[in-house]
N, C-alpha and C positions, 0 to 999 in steps of 0.2 A: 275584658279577658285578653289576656297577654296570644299575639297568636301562633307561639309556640304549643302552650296550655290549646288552642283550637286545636290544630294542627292534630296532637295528640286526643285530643277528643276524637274526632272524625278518623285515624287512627284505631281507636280504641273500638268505634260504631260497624268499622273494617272488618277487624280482628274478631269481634264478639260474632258476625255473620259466618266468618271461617272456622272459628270456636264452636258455635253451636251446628254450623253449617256440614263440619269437617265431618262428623261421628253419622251423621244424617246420608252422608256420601258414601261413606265406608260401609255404611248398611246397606244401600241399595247395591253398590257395588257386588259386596260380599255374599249379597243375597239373590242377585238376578245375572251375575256372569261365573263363570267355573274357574278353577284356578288358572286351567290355562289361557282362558281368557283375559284373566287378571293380568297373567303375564302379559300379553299385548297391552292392555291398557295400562298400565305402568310403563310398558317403553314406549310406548306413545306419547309417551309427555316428556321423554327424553330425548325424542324429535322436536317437540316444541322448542325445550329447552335450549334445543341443539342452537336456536339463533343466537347463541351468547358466542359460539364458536366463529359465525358471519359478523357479528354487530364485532368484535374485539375490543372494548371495551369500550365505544364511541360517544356509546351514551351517556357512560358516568365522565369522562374526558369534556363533553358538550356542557354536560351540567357544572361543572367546576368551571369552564368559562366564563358562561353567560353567569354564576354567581360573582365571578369577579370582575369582570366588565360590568355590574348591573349597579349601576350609580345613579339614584331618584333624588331629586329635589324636596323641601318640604311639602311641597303638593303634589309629591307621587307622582311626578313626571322625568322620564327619564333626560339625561343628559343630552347634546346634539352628538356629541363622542360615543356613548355609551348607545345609541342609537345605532350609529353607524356600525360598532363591533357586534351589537345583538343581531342584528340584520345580514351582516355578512355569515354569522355563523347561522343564523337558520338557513338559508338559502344554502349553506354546503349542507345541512342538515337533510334538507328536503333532497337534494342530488344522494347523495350516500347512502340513503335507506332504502328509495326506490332503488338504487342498483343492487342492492343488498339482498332486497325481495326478488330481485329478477334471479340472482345470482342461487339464493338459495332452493330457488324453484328446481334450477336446472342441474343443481347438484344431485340435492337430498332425493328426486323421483329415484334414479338409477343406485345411486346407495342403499335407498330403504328396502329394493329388491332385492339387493345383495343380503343384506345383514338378515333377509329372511330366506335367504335360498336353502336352508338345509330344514328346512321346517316342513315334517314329512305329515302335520293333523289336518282337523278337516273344519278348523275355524277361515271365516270368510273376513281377510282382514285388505283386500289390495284395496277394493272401494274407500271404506274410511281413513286407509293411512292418505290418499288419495287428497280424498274432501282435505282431512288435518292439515297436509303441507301447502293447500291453496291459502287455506286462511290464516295458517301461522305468515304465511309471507304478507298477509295483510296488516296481521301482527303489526310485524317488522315496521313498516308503512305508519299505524300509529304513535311509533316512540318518537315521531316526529314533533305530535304536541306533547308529549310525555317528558321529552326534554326541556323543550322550550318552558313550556309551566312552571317546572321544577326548577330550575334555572333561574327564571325570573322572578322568583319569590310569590310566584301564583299559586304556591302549596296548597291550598284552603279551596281555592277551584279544581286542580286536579286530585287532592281528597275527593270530594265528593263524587267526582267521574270514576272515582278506582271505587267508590261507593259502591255510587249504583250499578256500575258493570259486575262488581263480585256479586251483588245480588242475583242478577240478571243469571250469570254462569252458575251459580250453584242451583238456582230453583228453574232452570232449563236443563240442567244436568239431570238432574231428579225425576221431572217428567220423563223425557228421552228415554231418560234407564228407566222407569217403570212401565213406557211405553213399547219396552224389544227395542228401541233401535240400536240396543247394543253399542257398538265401536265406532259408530255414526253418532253418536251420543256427543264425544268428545267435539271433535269439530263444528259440529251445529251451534253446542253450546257455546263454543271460544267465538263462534263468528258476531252471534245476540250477542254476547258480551262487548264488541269490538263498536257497533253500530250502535249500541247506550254509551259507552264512553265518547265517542264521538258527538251524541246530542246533547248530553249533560254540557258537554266543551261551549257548544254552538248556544244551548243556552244561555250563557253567561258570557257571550261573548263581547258585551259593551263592557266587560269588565278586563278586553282585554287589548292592549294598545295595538292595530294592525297595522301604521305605518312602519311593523320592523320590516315587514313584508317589501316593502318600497323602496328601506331607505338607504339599501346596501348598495350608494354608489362603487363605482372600480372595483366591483367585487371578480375576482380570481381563483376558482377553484383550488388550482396550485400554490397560490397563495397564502390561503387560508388554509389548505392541506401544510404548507409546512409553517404555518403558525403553533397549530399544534402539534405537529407531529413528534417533537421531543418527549411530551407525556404521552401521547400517545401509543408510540414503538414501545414503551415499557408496560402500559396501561395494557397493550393486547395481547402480551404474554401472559400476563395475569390472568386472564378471562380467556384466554384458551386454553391454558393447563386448568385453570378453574372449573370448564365443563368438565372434562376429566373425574375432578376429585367431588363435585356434586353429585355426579351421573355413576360412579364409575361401579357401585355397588350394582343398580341395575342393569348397567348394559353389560356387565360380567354376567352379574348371574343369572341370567338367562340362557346363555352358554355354558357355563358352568354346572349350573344343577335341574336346567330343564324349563320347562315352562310353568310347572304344577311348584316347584319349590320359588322361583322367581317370582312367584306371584305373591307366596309369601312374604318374601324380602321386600318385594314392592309397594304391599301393604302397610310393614313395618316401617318401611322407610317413609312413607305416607303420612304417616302417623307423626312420625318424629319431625319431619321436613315440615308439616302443614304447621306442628307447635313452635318451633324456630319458625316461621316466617310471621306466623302473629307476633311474637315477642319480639323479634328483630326489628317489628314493624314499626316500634313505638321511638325506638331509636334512631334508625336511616333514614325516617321522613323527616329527620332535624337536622338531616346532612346537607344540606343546601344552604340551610340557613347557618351553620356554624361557616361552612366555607366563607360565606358572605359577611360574618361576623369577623372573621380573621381576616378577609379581606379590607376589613375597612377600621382594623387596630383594636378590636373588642375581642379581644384574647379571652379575658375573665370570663369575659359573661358566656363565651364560647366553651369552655370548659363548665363549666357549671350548670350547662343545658345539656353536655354530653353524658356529665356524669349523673344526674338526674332520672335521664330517660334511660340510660343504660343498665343503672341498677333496679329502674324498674321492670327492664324488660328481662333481665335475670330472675327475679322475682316471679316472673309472671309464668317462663320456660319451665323452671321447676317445679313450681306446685301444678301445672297441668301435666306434667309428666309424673309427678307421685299421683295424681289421679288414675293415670292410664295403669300405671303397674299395680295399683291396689286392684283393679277392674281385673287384669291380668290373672292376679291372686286368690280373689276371693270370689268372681263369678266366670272361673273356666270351664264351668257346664253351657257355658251358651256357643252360640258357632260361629261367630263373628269373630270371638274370642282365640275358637282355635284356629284362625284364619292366620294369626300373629305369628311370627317367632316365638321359641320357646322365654320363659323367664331371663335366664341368664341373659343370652343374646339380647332381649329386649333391652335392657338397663345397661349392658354394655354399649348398644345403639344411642340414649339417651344420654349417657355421660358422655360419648362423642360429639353430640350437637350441641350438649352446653359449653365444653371445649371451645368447639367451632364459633356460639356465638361471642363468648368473649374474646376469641379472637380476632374476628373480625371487628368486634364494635371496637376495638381500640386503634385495629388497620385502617378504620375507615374514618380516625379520628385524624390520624395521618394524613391521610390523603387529602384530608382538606384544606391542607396548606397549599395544596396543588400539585405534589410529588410523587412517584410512585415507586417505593423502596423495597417490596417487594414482590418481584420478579423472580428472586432464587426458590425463596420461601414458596408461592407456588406452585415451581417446578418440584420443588423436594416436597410438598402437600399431595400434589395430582400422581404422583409418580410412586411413592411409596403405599399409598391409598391400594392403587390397582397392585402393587406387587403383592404388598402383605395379603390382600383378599385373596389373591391367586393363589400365593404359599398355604393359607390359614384350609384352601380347598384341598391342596395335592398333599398336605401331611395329615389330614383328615380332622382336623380341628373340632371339635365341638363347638365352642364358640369362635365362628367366625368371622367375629369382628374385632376382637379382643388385639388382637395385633400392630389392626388398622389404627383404633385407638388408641395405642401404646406409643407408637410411633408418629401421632401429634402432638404428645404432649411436648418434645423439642421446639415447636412450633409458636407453642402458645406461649413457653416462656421466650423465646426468640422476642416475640410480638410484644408482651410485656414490658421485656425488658428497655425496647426500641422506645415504645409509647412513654416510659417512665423518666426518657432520655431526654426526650421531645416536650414533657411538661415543665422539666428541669431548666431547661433553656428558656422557656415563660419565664417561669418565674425569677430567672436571673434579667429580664428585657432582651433574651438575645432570641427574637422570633422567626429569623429569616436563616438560622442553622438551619442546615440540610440532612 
């Protein structure tokens, strides 16, 4: 078995737990918290999330390295060169996320008070937001092997740790919320999830080379901070306008239309976010290995795994998405149901994320060359996102997303058009345009 074809299996065993996992979530949720609980629990994961705003895009920056420095011999031994550069970049790796987790401790405490200070009900939310931002910072603390794995072409072992940790967090979620712990739920279950990925890791670990740990002699912080830092300074505009244009439906609408209607949005957006990240999933976990294929002159066969997994996972977005809107249609007597957005909004919601994923999966076919080209694009994503949602609220909009969607379609051709550019140049041999 080819272990791409793996990669996408384990992948697919991911996705199927999220798939079947997701709807299983949504019901306990919908069924044992109120809306305006939902609201908190929805921006609670937008604190999670929030570490995309501390990490600036370090991770994906890390992984695009260590895939082009990662040079193995016929017997799968790395280089004595390719040694030295993997090793110096974990060792900033290991420095930069512990500060990262210190840093975000001491932020997000006094922010999360703020962004709830006008909130006048009599849900009990300081405790779990509390718990949540301890172990999101631990988080942070694991993308340490998360990289390195990914990176190193160890796809196949870190599958299985993003395995068994979903498993872990969905069927700890489930309990919890059946159990009342309510908004303690969230962090309990992120933390079991944190501590099986880590063992699954430890398990397999004769399979995984530790003299990188060793063998970063002369290594220099600074050094190695401005080795990368050219992708980097572009790479972390990305991913800070990026939380923005992810997050921004929810942490608007919470302000916006209340707790009771945000909880809606949050739902919906639940919904659509959990089907885009299955499907996305079948494609992005082949992003290290295309880097590593263009790294080493396999252009062809790198394109030909992108567009493979990409139109499967196109595939995959929309017929789970005409499932949810037939549900929507034909059994709106249930109350899970009416937990959703209405019709319209819904399918305006999901034409937005199939937008989004093909936009992405071609950006990020991009970047595998090692460049980061869009930083405007971005800025004009995250920034139009929150306006038009703002606008679509103060002109009374009935569909209030329809705007937000309107205004990526620029976007997506922008992004096309670039990737169309960029395969042109293949195939004339000219693969080091910019």
């Amino acid at each position: 078995m080819k272990k791409t074809d793996h990669i996408a299996i384990l992948s697919l065993f991911t996705s199927l737990i999220r798939v079947l996992g997701g709807p299983i979530t949504i019901l306990m949720v919908s069924s044992h918290l109120s809306l305006e609980e939902m609201g908190f629990y929805y921006t609670f994961f937008s604190f999670i999330v929030m570490t995309q705003l501390f990490e600036v895009g370090i991770g994906f920056v890390l992984k695009q390295f260590y895939s082009h420095d990662c040079k193995y011999n016929d017997q799968g031994v790395l280089s004595k060169k390719s040694l030295i550069k993997s090793s110096k970049l974990f060792i900033f790796s290991c420095q930069w996320y512990m500060g990262l987790a210190i840093i975000y401790l001491v932020l997000l405490i006094p922010f999360s008070k703020f962004y709830y200070f006008n909130y006048e009900g009599n849900i009990e939310f300081e405790g779990p937001l509390l718990l949540l931002l301890v172990v999101t910072s631990l988080k942070l603390v694991s993308n340490i092997i998360d990289t390195y794995l990914d990176g190193m072409q160890k796809q196949i072992i870190l599958q299985k740790a993003r395995l068994f940790s979903s498993i872990t967090m969905s069927l700890s979620l489930w309990a919890l919320i059946s159990l009342d712990y309510q908004l303690y739920s969230i962090g309990l279950s992120l933390f079991l999830s944190i501590q099986v990925f880590v063992l699954v890791v430890l398990y397999y670990k004769k399979n995984i080379d530790f003299k990188i740990i060793k063998a970063g002699v002369n290594y220099s912080f600074l050094e190695q901070f401005r080795e990368i830092f050219p992708l980097l300074s572009r790479s972390s505009l990305v991913w800070f306008f990026g939380y923005f244009f992810w997050n921004g439906f929810t942490l608007l609408g919470f302000h916006l239309y209340g707790a009771s209607i945000a909880g809606q949005i949050g739902f919906s957006i639940a919904m659509a976010k959990g089907g885009y990240d299955v499907a996305n999933s079948f494609s992005v976990n082949q992003r290290t290995i295309i880097a590593n294929k263009i790294a080493n002159d396999k252009l062809r066969e790198a394109i030909e795994i992108f567009f493979k997994y990409s139109i499967f996972s196109l595939s995959v977005l929309t017929f789970g998405y005409l499932i949810i809107i037939s549900v929507k249609v034909y059994l709106s007597e249930f109350e899970i149901v009416s937990k959703m957005l209405d019709t319209q909004n819904l399918i305006t919601l999901f034409l937005f994320y199939i937008f989004i994923l093909v936009m992405t999966s071609v950006n990020n076919f991009v970047r595998s060359f090692k460049i980061e080209p869009f930083v405007y694009l971005s800025i004009y994503n995250s920034t139009s996102l929150m306006v038009t949602f703002y606008l679509s609220h103060y002109w009374g909009l009935k569909n209030i997303l329809l705007l937000s969607m309107i205004f990526l379609i620029p976007s997506l051709i922008y992004s096309f058009t670039f990737f169309l550019k960029k395969i042109g140049y293949i195939k004339l041999g000219i693969a080091d345009v910019k």
